[in-house]
Residue, then its C-alpha position, 0 to 999 in steps of 0.5 A: x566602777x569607771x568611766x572612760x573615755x579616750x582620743x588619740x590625744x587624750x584619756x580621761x576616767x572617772x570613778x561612777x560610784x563616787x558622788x563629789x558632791x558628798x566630799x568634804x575636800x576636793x583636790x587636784x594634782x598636776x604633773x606636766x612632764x616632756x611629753x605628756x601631761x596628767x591630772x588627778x582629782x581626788x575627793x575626801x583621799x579617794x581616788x576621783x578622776x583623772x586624765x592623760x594628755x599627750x603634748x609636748x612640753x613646750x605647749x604652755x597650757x597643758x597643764x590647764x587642759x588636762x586638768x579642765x579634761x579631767x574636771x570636764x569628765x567629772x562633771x566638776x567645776x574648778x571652782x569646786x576645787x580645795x587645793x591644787x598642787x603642781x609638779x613636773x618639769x613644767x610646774x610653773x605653769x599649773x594655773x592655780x596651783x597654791x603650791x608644787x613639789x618636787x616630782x621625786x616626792x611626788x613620785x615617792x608618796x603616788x607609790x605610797x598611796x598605791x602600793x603602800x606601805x611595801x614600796x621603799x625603792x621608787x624607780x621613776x623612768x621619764x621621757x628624760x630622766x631616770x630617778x631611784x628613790x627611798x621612802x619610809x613607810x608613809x612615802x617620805x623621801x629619805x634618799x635619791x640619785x638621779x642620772x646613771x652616768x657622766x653628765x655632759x654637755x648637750x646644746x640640743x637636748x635640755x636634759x644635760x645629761x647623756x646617759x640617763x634612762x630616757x623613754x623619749x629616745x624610744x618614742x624616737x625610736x619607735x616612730x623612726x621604725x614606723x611601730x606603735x609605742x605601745x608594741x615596742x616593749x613586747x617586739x624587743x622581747x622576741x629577740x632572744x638573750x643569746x641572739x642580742x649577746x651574738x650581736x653584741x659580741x662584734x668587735x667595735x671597729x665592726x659596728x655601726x658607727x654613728x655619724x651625726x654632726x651633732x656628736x661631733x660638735x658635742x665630742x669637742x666640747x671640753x667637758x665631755x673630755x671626748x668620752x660620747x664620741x670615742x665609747x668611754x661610757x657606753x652603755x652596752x660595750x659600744x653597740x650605742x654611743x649613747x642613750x639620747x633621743x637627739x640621736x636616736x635617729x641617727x644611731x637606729x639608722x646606723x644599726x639598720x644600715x648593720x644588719x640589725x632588723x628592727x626586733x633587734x635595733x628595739x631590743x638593744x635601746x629596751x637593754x640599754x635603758x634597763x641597763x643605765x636604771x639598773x646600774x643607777x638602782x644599784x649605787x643607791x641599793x634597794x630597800x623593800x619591793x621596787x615599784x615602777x613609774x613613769x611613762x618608761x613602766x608600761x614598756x614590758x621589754x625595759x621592765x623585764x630587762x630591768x628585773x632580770x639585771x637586779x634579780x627581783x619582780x617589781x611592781x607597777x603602780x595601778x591605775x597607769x605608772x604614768x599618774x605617780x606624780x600626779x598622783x602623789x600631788x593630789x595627796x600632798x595637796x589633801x595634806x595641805x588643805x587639812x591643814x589649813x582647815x585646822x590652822x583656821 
């Protein structure tokens, strides 16, 4: 049994049946991703408390908000606290933190600990990134590929690599249209396979074109070798240029300007970024059941596109795909402080 507690900017829960007070090692694990930030607070292995902050990246401190939320809900100091791992794009910034790992092990072992030991493929969907990981038994890595396509060079977006599974374009998407993030997933899906084929079966000089100056600029850039503008690697047959949240907008309002109603305009970028996972998951293979994480897992539309494009049922992490990694920081960060009980 849990308490929560929720604002629009944060979610916090801790578990009521669980006295810290009678834990021997407390730790915390915390993962600042683009566009949320999350804290994980475990107590003697066992799950404790957590929180999820929704901010961007940019803001230095999330990492210490959400960890004081989390601690706040708990009724913990931080003073109470063993160990603290960071991980994320932003682990740098996680003050106190003794060590951090990588977000691909973290993924790899938040899994483990939930769904253990029946999840080997991890696939991790982010706001800006798409990573597919193996792991043996007790959630170690023992291979990953990250990105589904080309790389190219983008001055405006930090990810550098267009074409990979991004959940921010959808937020992106989704504001643009004017629809909860939390729908977008269940709208897509009213848009019948047949339909969204139909749609995708125009010829291309008959699509919407993007016109955006950012993608001109890219397009003459010598690395890209011209392929994001002229549709050498699109993800599905042309209809988007490509899967990026710097040109989300202009790439909706192009496909509005079309003729596509909303449903469908969800339904192709749902598509698109099952599509980059999937091609992704299959230059790796797959090893056991495919658990999915990241912000991207609680989106149905990509989730059952994605299972239906490798024929098999995937599982999602409890209690949010969103805390895997921080999840499985907190468990690296119990790891190190038994050690280091024992080395002293």
């Amino acid at each position: 049994m849990g308490t929560e507690h929720f604002n629009w900017r944060e979610y916090t829960w801790h578990n009521a049946n669980k006295d810290w007070r009678k834990a021997e090692v407390i730790t915390a694990g915390v993962d600042v991703g683009w566009s949320t930030s999350k804290a994980v607070i475990m107590a003697d292995g066992e799950l404790l408390a957590y929180s999820i902050l929704w901010s961007s990246v940019d803001n230095r401190d999330n990492a210490q908000r959400a960890l004081e939320a989390a601690l706040r809900d708990a009724g913990i100091s931080g003073e109470n606290l063993n160990y603290i791992v960071g991980t994320g794009c932003g682990e740098a910034e996680v003050v106190g933190a003794k060590r951090t790992v990588s977000e691909i092990a973290c993924h790899a072992k938040g899994a483990n600990y939930c769904l253990c030991p029946s999840a080997r493929t991890v696939l991790a969907l982010g706001g800006r990134g798409c990573i597919v990981i193996h792991c043996n038994q007790e959630g170690k890595v023992t291979a990953f590929l990250t990105n589904a396509s080309e790389p190219g060079y983008c001055r405006e977006n930090p990810c550098n690599a267009c074409g990979a599974a991004q959940g921010r374009g959808l937020e992106v998407v989704a504001d643009y249209l004017g629809m909860p993030i939390e729908d977008i997933g269940s709208i897509s899906l009213k848009v019948a396979d047949k339909r969204l084929q139909e749609r995708l079966a125009v010829p291309l000089d008959k699509r919407a074109r993007v016109q955006d100056w950012i993608l001109e600029e890219i397009n003459k850039e010598p690395v890209t070798g011209g392929h994001l503008l002229d549709g050498g690697m699109p993800p599905l047959g042309g209809a988007l240029s490509v899967v990026c949240d710097v040109l989300a907008k202009s790439q909706t309002s192009a496909l509005l300007r079309n003729g596509w109603s909303k449903e469908e305009v969800l339904a192709i970028y749902s598509a698109a970024l099952a599509h980059q996972a999937a091609m992704l998951v299959k230059r790796i293979g797959i090893v056991g059941d495919v658990a999915v994480t990241g912000g991207v897992a609680k989106n149905v539309g990509v989730v059952r596109r994605l299972e239906k494009e490798l024929r098999v049922k995937s599982v999602i992490p409890e209690p949010d795909p969103l805390l895997s990694a921080a999840l499985g920081a907190a468990v690296f960060a119990s790891d190190f402080a038994k050690k280091a009980v024992r080395t002293t």
